[in-house]
N, C-alpha and C positions, 0 to 999 in steps of 0.2 A: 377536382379536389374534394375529398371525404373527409368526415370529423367525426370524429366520436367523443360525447360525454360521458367523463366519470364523474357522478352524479351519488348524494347523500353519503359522503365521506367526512370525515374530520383530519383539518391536514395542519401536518407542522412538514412546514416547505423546509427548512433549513438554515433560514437564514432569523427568523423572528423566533425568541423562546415563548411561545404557545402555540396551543394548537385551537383553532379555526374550528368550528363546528358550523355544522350545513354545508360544506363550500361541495365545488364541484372544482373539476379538472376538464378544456376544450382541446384537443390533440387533433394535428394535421397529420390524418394516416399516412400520409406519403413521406413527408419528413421525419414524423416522428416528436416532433416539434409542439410542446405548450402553446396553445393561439391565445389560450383566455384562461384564467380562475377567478374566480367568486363565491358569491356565496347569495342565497335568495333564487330566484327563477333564473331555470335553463335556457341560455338561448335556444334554438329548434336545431336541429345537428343530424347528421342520416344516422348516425348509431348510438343509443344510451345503454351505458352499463351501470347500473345500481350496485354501489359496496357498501349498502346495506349498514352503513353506522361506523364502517370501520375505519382503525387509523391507517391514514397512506404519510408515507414520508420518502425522501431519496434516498435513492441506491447509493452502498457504503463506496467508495473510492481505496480503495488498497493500495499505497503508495511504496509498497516492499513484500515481495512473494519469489518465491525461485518456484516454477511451475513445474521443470524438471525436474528436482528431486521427490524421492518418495516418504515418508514420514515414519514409515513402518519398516525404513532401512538405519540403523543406527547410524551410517556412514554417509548419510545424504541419499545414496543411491545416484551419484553422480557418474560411474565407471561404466555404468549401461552403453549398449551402443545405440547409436542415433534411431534405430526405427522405433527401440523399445521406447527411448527418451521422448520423443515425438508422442506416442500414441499415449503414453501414460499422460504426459504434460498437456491433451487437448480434453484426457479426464478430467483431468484437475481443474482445470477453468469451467466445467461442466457443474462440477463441484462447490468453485466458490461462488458462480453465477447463482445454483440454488439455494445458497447460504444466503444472497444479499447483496452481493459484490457485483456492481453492475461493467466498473473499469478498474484497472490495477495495471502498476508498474512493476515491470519483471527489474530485477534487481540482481544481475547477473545467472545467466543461461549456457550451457553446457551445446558446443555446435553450434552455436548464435542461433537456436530452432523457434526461439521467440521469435526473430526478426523477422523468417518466415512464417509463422503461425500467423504473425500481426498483419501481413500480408493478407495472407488467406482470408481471415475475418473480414477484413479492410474489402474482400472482394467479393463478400459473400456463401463460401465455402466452406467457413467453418461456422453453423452456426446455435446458439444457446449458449453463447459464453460471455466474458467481459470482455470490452476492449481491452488490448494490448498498448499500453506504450514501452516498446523493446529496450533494452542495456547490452544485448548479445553477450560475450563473455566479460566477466569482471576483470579488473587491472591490477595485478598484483606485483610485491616483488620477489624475488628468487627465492623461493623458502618462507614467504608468508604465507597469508589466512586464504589467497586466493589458489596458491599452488597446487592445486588436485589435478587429476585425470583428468582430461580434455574440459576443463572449465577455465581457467584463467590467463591473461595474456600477461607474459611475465614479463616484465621490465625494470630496469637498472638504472636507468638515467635520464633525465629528463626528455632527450632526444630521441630515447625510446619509446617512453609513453607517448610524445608526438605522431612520434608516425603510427605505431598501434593506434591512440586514440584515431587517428586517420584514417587510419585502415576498418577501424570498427565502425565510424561515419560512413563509408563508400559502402560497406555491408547494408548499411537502415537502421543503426542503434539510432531510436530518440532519446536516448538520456545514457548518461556515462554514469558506472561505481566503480571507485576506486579504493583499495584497503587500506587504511589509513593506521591499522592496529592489528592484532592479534585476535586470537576469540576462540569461544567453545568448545568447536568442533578441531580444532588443530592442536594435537598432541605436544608440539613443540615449541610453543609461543605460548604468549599469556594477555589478556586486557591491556595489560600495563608496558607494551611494546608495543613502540614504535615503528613504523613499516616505511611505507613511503614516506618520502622526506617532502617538504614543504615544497620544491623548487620542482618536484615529480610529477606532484598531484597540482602543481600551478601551470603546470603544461595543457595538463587533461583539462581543466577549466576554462584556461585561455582558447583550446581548439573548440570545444560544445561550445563557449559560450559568443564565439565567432558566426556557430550557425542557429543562435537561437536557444539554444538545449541545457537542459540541468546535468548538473552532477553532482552525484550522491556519494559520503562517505562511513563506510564502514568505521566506525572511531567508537569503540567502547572507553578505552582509559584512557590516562594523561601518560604522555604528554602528545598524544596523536590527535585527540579530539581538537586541542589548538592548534594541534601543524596543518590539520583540514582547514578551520576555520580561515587562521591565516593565508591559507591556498588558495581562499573563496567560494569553496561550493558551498552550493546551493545548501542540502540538509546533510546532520548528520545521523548516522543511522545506528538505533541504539542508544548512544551517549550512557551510559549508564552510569558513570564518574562524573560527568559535567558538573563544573564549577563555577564561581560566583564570576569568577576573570573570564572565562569564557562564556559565559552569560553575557557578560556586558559585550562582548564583542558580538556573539549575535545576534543582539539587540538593536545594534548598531548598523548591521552590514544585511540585517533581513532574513537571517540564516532560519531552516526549520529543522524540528527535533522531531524523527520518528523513534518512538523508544522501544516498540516490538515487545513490551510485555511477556504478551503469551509463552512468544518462542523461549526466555527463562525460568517463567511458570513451570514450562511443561514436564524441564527434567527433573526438579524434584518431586511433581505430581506423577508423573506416569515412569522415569525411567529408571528407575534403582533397580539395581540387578541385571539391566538389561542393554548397556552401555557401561564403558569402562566409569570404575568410579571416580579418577581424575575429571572427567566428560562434569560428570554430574554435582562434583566437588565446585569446578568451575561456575557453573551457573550459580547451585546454592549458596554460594559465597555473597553474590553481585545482588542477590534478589532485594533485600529490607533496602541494600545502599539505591538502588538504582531506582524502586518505588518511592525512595522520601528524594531521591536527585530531581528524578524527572516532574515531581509533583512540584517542586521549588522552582524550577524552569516555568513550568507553565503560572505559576503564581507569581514571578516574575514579568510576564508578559510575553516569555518569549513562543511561537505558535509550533502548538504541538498538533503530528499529523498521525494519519491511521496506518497504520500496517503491523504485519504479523511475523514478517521470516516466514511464510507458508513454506514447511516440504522440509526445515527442517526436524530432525525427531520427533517423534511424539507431536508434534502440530501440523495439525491437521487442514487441509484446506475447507474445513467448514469452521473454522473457528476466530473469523472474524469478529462476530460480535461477542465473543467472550475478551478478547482485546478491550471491547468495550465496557462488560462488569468489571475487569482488573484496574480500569482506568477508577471507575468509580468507586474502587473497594479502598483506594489510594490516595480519596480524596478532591476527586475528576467530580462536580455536579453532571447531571443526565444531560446539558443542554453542552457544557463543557465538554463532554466523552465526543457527543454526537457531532460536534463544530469541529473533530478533527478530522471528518471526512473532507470537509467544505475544506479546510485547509489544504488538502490533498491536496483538490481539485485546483488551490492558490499556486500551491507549489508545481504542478506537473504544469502550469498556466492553462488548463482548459477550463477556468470557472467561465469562462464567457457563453461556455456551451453546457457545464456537467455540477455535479454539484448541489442547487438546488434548486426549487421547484418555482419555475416563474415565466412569464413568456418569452418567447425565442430560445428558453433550453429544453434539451432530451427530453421525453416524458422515462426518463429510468424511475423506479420508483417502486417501493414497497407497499405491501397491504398486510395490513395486521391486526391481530384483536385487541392487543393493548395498546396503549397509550404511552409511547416511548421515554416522552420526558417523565412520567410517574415512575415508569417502571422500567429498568432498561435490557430488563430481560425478554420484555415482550420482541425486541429485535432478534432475539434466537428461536422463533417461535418457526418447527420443522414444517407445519406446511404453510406457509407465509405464501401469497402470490408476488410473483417477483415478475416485474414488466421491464422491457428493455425497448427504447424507443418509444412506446406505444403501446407494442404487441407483449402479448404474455407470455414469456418464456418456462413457468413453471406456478 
């Protein structure tokens, strides 16, 4: 067994708001695995790497990304066929790995091509990217937000998304999304439409949650965001309407709130003119509501987690950490933005292993000149050293 020290850094692990100066970091090269941190004299180790003063913190957890789509396609770029879909989607992990993004949950995939990429990594074949926890295709119903080109599994009735959701389990999905609403990108629906019914998406909960597994829902407006809640999954994704009555309810029942910021950001920052303007009327409408909703949620208590909608429009798969200036432009303090990775990692249930910085987890983890809780821009800094495991991926 080998170690190596990371040795004269200053560290905010994740879990305490400050940061540590002097400490060091002991990693067991084989696992990958934290053995020891401190701060004062190095134990003796076969390898010391010197970072030199700088900030280390952990790798962001992205709990909502579609790695198939493309960003620079206004349409998702979802109608691709599977090799293109494949080869572009094991870029884009390449991509958010050197953003920062050490694991991320696919949030519905085109071919279920996550379930195998998550394989491949899982076997060492694919490698410089984040962990995968797969969704394979999303669950829609006839004519909802999921219904595209070989993306969504459509179903009608409760006994339909049973056995779908079953059939998506026997494929390797670790976590199910189901649409609970309407949204952006679908010409024919709106936020404020309802999709699947309560009794639908209590199907899809009940089978994940048989085997362990989350389920995530698509629920921008009322009255879907309550039809999820009440179904029981896990978070909702989005939420952009969330209310004080569905507040209390998952405050109650544990529910998390990924609000995906960026992904509404982007189309009145980058897409005017270049998507239809309904597309972009959509978003700009929900922006002022859904930054003073989501800022009242987490002020309320309830736990707000990270992710972006990577791959749709204009959002980019490097634009994690700008997730996390919008959080804070919004009224998110630095340690507040930065605790919704850690939540991820609550949500997907691997804080046992990911997350943040302490013995017996990943040594995933970032290196940077600034000092995150000051400044939270210093997280987007382009040549940041990003480690995964241990080893330096970039």
């Amino acid at each position: 067994m080998t170690k190596t020290a990371y040795t004269n850094l200053n560290l905010y692990d994740g879990e305490q708001e400050k940061v540590t100066t002097g400490s060091y970091l002991i990693v067991d090269d084989e696992t990958g695995k934290i053995t020891a941190v401190g701060t004062g004299a190095v134990p003796t180790n076969d390898k010391t790497v010197d970072l030199a003063g700088r900030y280390v913190m952990p790798g962001l957890i992205n709990c909502h990304d579609h790695m198939i789509m493309d960003p620079d396609d206004p349409t998702g770029g979802t109608a691709t066929d599977v090799v293109r879909t494949t080869v572009n989607s094991v870029k884009n992990l390449h991509t958010m790995l050197k953003s920062g993004v050490t694991y991320v949950r696919e949030c519905g995939s085109t071919y279920d091509v996550d379930i195998t990429i998550a394989h491949m990594i899982d076997e060492g074949k694919i490698t410089q990217v984040p962990e995968v926890m797969p969704s394979g295709r999303p669950y829609s119903m006839t004519g909802g937000h999921g219904d595209m080109p070989n993306f969504g599994h459509l179903v009608d009735s409760p006994d339909e998304m049973r056995k779908a959701v079953r059939q998506g389990l026997k494929k390797g999905a670790k976590a199910i999304k189901v649409m609970a609403t309407g949204g952006v990108m679908t010409k024919n629906d709106f936020m404020t439409d309802p999709q699947l019914s309560v009794a639908e998406i209590h199907a899809a909960v009940e089978e994940a949650h048989h085997k362990g597994l989350i389920v995530a829902a698509h629920a921008e407006g009322n009255p879907g965001i309550m039809n999820a809640i009440k179904a029981g999954v896990d978070s909702i994704e989005h939420g952009f309407y969330v209310n004080d009555e569905e507040i209390d309810l998952m405050l109650k029942q544990g529910t998390y709130l990924t609000p995906t910021v960026v992904a509404d950001w982007a189309f009145p920052t980058y897409a005017v003119g270049k998507v239809p303007d309904w597309e972009v009327k959509k978003a700009s409408d929900a922006l002022a509501d859904l930054r003073k909703n989501i800022t009242h949620a987490k002020d309320r208590g309830v736990k707000i987690t990270l992710g972006t909608d990577a791959g749709t429009p204009f959002n980019d798969f490097s634009m994690t950490p700008i997730e996390l200036q919008l959080l804070v432009e919004q009224g998110f303090t630095n340690y507040e933005a930065l605790r919704t990775s850690v939540h991820s990692a609550q949500l997907m249930k691997i804080d046992d292993e990911y997350g943040t910085l302490a013995v017996g987890k990943y040594a995933d983890f970032l290196v940077l000149a600034g000092n995150p809780l000051e400044d939270i821009k210093a997280v987007a800094q382009e040549d940041k050293a990003v480690y995964k495991k241990g080893q330096r991926a970039y």
